[in-house]
ZATI-496188 format. One line per field, with one value per atom (N, C-alpha, C): residue in one letter; atom name; x, y, z. Coordinates in steps of 0.001 Angstrom, whole numbers. Layout:
N
fike: [A	...] $
marlo: [CA	...] $
xx: [X	...] $
yy: [Y	...] $
zz: [Z	...] $
//
This chain:
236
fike: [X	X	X	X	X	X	X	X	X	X	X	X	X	X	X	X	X	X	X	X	X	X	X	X	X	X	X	X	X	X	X	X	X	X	X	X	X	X	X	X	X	X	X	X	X	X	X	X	X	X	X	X	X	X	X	X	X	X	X	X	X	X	X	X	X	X	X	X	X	X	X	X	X	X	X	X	X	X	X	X	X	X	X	X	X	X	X	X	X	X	X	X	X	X	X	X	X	X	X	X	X	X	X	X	X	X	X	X	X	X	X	X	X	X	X	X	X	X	X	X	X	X	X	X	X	X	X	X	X	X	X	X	X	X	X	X	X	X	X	X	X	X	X	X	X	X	X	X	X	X	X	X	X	X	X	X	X	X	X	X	X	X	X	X	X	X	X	X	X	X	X	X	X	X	X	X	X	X	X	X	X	X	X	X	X	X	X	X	X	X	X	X	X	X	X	X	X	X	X	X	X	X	X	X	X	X	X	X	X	X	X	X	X	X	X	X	X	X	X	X	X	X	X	X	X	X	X	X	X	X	X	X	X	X	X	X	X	X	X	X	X	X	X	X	X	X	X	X	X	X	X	X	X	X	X	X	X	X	X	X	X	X	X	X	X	X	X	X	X	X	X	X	X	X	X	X	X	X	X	X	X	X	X	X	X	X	X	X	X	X	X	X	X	X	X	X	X	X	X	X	X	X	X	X	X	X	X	X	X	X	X	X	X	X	X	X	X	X	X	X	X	X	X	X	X	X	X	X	X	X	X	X	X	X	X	X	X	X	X	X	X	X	X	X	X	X	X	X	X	X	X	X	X	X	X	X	X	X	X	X	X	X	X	X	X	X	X	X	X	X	X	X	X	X	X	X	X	X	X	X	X	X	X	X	X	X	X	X	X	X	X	X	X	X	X	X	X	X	X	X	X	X	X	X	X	X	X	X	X	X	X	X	X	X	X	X	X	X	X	X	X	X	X	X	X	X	X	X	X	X	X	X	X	X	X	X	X	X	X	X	X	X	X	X	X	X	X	X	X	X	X	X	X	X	X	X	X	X	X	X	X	X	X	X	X	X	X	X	X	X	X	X	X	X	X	X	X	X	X	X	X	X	X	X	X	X	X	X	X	X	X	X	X	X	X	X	X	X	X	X	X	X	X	X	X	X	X	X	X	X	X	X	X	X	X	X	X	X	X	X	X	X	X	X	X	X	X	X	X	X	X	X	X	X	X	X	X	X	X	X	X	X	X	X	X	X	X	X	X	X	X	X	X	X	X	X	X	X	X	X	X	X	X	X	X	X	X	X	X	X	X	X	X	X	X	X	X	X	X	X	X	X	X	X	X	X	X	X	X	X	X	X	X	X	X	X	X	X	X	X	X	X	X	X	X	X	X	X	X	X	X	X	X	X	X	X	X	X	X	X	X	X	X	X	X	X	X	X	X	X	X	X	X	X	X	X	X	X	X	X	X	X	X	X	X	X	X	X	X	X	X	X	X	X	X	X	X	X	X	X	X	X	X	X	X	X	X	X	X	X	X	X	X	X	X	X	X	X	X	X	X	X	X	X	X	X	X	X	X	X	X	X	X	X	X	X	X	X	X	X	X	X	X	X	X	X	X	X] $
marlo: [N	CA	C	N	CA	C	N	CA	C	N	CA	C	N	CA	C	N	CA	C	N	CA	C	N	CA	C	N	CA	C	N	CA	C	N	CA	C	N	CA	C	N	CA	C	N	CA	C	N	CA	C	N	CA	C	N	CA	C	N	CA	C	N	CA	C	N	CA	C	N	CA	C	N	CA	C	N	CA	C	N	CA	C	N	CA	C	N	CA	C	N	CA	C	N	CA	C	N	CA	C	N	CA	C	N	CA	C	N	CA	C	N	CA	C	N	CA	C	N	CA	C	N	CA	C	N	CA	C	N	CA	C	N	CA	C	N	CA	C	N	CA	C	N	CA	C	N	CA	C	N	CA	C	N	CA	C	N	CA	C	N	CA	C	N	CA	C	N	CA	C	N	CA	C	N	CA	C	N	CA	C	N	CA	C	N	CA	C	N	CA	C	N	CA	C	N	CA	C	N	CA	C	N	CA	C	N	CA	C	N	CA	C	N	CA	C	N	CA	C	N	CA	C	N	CA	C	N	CA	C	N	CA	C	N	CA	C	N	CA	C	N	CA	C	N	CA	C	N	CA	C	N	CA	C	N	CA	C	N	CA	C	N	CA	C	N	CA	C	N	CA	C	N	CA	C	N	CA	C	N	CA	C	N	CA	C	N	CA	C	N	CA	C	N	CA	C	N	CA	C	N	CA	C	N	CA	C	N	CA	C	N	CA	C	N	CA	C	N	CA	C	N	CA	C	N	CA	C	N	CA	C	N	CA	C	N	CA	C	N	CA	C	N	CA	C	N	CA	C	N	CA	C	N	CA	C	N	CA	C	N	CA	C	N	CA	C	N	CA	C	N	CA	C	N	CA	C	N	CA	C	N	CA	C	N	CA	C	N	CA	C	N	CA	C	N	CA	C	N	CA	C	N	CA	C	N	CA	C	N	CA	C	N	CA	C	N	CA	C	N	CA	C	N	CA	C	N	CA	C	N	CA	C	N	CA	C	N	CA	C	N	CA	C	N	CA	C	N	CA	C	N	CA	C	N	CA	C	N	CA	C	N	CA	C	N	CA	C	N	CA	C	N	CA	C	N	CA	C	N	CA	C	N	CA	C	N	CA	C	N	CA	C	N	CA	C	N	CA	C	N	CA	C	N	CA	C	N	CA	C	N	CA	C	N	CA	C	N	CA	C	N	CA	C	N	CA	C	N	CA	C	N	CA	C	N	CA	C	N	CA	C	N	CA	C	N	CA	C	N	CA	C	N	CA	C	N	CA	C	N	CA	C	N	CA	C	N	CA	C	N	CA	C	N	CA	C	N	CA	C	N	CA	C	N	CA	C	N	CA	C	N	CA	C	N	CA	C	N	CA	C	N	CA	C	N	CA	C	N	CA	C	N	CA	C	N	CA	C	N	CA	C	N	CA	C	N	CA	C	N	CA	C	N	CA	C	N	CA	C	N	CA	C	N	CA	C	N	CA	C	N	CA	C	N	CA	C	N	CA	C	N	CA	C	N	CA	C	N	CA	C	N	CA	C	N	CA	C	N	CA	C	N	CA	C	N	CA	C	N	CA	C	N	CA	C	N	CA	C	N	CA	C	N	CA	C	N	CA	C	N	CA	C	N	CA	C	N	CA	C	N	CA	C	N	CA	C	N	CA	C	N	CA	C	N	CA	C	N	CA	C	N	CA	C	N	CA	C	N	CA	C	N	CA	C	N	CA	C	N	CA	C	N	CA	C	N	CA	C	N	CA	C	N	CA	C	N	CA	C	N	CA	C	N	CA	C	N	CA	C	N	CA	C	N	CA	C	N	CA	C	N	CA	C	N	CA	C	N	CA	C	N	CA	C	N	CA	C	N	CA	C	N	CA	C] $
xx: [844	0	877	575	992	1230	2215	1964	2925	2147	2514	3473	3125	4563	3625	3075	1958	2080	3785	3636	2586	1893	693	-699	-825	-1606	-2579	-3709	-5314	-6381	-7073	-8469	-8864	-9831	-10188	-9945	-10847	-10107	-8487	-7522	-6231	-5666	-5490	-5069	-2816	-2562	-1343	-561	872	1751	1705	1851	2130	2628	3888	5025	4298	3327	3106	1644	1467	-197	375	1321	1825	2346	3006	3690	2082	1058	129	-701	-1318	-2026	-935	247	845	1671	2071	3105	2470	1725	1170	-522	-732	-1596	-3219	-3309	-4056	-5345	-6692	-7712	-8539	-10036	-10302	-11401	-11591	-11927	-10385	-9280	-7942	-7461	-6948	-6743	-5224	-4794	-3465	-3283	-1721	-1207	-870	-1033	63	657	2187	2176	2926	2808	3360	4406	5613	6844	7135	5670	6255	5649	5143	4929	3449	2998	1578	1292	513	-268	-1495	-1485	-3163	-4159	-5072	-6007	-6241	-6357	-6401	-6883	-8440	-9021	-8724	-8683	-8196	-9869	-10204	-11764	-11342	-10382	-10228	-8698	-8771	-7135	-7113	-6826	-6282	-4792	-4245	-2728	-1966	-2315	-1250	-2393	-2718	-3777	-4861	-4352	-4837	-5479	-6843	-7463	-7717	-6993	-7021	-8026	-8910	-9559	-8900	-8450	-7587	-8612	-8557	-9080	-8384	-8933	-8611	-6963	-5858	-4717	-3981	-2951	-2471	-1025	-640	346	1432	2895	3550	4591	4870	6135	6979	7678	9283	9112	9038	8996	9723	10746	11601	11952	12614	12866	14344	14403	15967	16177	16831	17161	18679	18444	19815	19783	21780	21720	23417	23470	24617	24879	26381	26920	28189	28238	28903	30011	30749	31772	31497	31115	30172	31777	31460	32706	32842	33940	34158	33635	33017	32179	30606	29498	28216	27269	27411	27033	26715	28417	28739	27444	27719	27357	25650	25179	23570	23157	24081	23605	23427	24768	24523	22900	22832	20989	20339	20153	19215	19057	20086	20218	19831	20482	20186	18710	18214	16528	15720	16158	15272	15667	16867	17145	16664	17002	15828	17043	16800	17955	16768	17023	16301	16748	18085	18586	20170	20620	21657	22230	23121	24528	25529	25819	26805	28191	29028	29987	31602	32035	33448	34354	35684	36575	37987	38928	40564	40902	40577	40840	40011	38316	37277	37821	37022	37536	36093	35042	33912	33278	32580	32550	31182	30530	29193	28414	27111	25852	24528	23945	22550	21761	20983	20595	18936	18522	17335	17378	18229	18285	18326	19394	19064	17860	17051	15599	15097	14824	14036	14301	15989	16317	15705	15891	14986	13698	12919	11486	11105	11990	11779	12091	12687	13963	12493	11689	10890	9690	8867	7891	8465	9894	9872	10310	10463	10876	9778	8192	7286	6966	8057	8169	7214	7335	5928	6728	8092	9053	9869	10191	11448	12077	13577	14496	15024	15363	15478	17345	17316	18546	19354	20478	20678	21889	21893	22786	24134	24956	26574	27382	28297	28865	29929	30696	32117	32206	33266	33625	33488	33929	34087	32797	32118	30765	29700	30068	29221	29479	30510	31014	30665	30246	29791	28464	27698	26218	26206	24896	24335	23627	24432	23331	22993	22103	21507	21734	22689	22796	24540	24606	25828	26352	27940	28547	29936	29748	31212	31381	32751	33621	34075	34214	34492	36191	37111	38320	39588	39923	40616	42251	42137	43583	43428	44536	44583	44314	44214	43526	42103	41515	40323	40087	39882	40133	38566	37911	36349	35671	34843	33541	32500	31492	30723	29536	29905	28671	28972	30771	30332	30465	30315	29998	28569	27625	26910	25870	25010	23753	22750	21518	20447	19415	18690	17668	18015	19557	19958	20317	20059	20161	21703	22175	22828	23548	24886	25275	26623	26772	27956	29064	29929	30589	31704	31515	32123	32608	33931	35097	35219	36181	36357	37323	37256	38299	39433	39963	41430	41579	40243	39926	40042	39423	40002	41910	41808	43038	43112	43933	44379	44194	44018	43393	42058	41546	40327	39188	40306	39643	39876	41086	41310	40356	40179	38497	37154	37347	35724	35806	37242	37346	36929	37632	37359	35909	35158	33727	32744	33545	32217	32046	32954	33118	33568	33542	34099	34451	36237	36595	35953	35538	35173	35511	35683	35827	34595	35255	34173	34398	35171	35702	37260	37816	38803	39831	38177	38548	38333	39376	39498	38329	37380	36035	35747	35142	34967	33878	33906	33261	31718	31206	29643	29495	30538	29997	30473	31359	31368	29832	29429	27804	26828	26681	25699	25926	27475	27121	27090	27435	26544	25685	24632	23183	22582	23231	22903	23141	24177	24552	23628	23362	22731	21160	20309	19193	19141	20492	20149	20436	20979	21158	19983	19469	17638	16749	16883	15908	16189	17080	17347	16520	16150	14980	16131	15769	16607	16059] $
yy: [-1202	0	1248	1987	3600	4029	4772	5502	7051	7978	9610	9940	11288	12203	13086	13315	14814	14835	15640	15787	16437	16950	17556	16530	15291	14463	14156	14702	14427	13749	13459	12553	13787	12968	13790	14203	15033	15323	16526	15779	16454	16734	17678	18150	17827	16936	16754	17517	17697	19009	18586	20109	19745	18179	18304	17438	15600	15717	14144	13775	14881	15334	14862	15426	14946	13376	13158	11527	10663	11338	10176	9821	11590	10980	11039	11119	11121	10061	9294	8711	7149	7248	6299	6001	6523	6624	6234	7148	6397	7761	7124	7698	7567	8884	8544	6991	6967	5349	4720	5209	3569	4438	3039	3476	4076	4009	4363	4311	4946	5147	6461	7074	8608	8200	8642	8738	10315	10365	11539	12118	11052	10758	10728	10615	10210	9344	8327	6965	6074	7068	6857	6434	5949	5319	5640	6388	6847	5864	5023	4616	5794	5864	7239	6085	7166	6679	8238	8237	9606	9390	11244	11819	12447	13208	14366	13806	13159	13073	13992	15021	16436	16430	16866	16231	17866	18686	19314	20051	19548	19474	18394	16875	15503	15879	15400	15798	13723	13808	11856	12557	10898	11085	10575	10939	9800	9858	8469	7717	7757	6870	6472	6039	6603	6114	4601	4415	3077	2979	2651	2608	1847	2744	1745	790	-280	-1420	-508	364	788	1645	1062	1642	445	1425	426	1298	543	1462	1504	2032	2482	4090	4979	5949	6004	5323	5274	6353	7159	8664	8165	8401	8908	9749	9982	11025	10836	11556	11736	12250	12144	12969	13037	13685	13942	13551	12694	12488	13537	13370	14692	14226	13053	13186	13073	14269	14086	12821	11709	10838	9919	9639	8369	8754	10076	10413	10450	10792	10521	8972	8060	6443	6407	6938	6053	6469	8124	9003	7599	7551	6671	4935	4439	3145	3290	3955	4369	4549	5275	5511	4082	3237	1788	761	816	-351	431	1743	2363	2825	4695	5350	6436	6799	8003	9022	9536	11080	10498	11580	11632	12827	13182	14399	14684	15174	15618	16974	16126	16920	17366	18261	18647	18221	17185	17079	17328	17034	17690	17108	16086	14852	15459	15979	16434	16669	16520	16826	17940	17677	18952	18772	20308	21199	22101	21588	21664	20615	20849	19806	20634	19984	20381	19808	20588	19915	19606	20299	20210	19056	18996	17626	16358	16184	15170	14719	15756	15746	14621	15156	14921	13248	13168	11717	11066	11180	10502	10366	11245	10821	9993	10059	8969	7666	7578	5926	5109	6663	6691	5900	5795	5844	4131	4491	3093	1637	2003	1264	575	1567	1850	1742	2966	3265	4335	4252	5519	6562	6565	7598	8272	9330	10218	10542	9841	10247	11833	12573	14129	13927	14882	15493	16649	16604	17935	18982	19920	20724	20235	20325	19810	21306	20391	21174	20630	21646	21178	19682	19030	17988	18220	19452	19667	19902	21073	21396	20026	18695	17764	17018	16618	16016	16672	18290	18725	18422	18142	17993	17100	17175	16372	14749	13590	12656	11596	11415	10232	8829	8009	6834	6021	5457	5202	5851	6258	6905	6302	5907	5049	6242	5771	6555	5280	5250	4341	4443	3717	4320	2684	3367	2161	1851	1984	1269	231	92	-1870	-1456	43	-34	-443	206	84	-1613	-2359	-3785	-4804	-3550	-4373	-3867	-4926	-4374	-3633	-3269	-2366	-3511	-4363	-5732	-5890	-5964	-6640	-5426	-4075	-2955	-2813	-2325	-1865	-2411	-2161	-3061	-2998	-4030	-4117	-3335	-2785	-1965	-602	-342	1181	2217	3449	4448	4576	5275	5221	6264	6975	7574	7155	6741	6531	7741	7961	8872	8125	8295	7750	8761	8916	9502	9866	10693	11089	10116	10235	9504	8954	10473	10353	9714	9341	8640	9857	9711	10964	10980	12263	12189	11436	11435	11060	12054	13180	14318	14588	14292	14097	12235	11585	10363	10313	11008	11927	12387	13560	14665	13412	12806	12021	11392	10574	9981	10530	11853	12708	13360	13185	13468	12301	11202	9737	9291	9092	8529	6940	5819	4836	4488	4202	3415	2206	1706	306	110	-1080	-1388	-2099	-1617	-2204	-3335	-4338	-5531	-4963	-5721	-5981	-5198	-5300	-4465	-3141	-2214	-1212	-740	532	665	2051	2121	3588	4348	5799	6570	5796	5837	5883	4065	3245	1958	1739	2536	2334	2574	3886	4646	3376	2705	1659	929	-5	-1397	-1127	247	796	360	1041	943	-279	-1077	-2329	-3495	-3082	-3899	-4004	-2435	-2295	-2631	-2637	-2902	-4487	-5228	-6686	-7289	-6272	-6579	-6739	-5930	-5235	-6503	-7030	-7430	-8911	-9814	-11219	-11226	-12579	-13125	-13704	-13775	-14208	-15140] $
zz: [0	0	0	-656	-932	488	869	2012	1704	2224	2192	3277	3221	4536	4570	5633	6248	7756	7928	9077	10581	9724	10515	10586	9906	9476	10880	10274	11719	11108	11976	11305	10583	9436	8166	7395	6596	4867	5166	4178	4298	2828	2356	1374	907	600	225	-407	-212	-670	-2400	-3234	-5038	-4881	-4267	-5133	-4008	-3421	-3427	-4174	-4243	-5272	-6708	-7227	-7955	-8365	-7366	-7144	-6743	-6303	-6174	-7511	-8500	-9347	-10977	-11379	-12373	-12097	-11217	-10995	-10605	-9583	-8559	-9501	-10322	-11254	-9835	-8862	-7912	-8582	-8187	-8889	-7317	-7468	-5822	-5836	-4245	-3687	-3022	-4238	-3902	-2314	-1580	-269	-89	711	1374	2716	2902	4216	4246	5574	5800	7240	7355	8825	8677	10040	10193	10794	10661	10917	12177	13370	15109	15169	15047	15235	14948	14038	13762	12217	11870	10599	10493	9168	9057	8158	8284	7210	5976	4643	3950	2887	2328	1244	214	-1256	-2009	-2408	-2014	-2256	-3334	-3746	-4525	-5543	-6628	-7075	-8302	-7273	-8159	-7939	-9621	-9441	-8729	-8242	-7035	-5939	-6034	-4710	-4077	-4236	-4118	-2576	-2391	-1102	-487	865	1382	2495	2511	4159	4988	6277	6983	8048	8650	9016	10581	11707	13180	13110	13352	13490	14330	14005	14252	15114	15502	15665	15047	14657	13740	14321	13393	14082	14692	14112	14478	15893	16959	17955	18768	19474	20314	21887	23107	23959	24412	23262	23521	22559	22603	21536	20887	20159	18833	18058	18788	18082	17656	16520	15516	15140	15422	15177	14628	13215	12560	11358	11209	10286	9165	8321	6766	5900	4783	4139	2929	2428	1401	203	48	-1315	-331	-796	-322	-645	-1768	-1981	-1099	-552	568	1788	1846	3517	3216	2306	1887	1861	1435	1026	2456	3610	5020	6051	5315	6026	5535	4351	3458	4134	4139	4509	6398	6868	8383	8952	8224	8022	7570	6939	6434	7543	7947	9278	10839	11062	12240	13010	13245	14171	14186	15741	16071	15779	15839	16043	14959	14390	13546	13774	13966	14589	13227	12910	12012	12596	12666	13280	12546	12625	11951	12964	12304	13368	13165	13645	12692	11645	11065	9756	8754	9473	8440	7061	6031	4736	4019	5147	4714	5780	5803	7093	6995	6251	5550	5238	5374	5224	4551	3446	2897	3977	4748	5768	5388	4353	4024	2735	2346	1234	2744	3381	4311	4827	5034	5201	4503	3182	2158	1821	1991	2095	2860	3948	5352	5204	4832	4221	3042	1795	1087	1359	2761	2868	3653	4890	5679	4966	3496	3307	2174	1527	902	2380	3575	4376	4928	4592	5826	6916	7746	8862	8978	10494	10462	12049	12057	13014	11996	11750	10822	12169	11956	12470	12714	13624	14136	13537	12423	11761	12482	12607	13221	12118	12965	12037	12453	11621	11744	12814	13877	14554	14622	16277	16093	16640	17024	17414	19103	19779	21194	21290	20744	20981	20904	19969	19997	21366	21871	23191	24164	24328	25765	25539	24885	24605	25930	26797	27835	26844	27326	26526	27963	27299	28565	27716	28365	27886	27557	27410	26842	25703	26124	24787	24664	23321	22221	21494	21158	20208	19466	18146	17495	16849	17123	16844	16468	15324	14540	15821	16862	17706	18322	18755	19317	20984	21786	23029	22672	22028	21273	21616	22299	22333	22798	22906	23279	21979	21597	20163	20705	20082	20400	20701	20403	20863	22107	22406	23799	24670	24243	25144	25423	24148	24716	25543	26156	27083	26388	25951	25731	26020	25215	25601	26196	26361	26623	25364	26033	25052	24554	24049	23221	22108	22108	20997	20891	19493	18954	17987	18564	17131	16218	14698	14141	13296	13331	12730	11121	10694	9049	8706	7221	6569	7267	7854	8707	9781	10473	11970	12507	13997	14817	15162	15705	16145	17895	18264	19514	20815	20330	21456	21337	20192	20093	20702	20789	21683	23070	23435	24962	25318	24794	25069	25193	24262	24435	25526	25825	26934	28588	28529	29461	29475	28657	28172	28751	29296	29518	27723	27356	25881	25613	25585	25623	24551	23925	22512	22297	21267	21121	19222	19347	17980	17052	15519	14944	13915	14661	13879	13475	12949	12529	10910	10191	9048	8642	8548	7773	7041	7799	7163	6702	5726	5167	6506	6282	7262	7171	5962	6083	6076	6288	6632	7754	8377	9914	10903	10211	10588	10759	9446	9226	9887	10081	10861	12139	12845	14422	14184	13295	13416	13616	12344	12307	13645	14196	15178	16563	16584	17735	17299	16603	16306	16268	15689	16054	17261	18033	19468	20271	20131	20557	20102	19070	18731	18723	19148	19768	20536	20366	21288	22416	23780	24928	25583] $
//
């Protein structure tokens, strides 16, 4: 089933933005009666029948809401070093958003190779990964900062630093705890430096490793994600 993005999405008739008005009756070739989904990217699912398929002003009824799968009790936040080609660092928003992360950090560190973020294209990523995944939470994007300014941030939960040395000697499996919150930072091209895993350290930061092999920035990002979501979700 079709499902939309209307973050404001309430029982009753709701009028859809041009560009999904568009994607529903030129694209999705949907005519009114055919049903759908909307959520509204915090954890809800709307029943939606199309009354009106006008192609930039498509009018859905939504219906008594639902609650969606992707709800867990833990908060998985990443934070990370944007790589110097914008591609890499978009596949990991994209892929990150279909396996399930609450909060995403973008930070500049001394290795950085870019020091800038489209923060409104990241968006837009996250909502399409959001609707082909069908999830019904959009992960909270933030604006890219410094590396110190991300480490004084107050977090509730466990915090890793992910860092290619041989102190580095526990995985992030057999660190973190089940069902706890959670932020990981994962490093630029260059890795962090060594005063920069000092500071985290002195921050309540813990090194942990992420296997053995030599990993690009935005697949270090993912197999966090991945790791910790299949941690969560073993049956015991």
């Amino acid at each position: 089933m079709h499902i939309f993005f209307l973050p404001a999405a309430t029982e009753g008739p709701v009028i859809l933005s041009e560009e999904e008005s568009k994607h529903a009756i030129r694209v999705l070739r949907m005519q009114a009666g055919d049903n759908a989904k909307v959520t509204n990217g915090k954890g809800n699912f709307f029943p939606a029948t199309m009354i009106d398929a006008h192609p930039k002003r498509a009018i859905l009824n939504l219906f008594a809401p639902t609650k969606g799968y992707d709800h867990w009790p833990f908060h998985l936040h990443l934070a990370v070093a944007p790589t110097k080609n914008s591609d890499r660092i978009e596949w990991f928003v994209e892929k990150a958003t279909e396996i399930g992360v609450d909060e995403i950090s973008f930070f500049s560190s001394f290795h950085s190779e870019r020091r800038s973020i489209n923060l409104e294209r990241m968006e837009k990523i996250c909502v399409a990964a959001l609707k082909q995944s069908q999830k019904s939470r959009l992960p909270q994007i933030n604006e890219l900062c410094s590396f110190d300014a991300f480490i004084d941030r107050p977090i509730n939960g466990q915090k890793f630093i992910a860092w290619i040395d041989s102190s580095a000697n526990k995985t992030l499996q057999e660190s973190y705890r089940r069902n706890s919150n959670c932020v990981i930072l994962i490093g630029p091209e260059g890795d962090f430096s060594a005063q920069e895993v000092e500071k985290a350290r002195a921050a309540g930061y813990s090194p942990v490793s992420l296997g053995q092999a030599r990993l690009r920035t935005e697949t270090a990002a993912l197999i966090s994600v991945h790791t910790i979501q299949l941690i969560n979700q073993q049956v015991l």
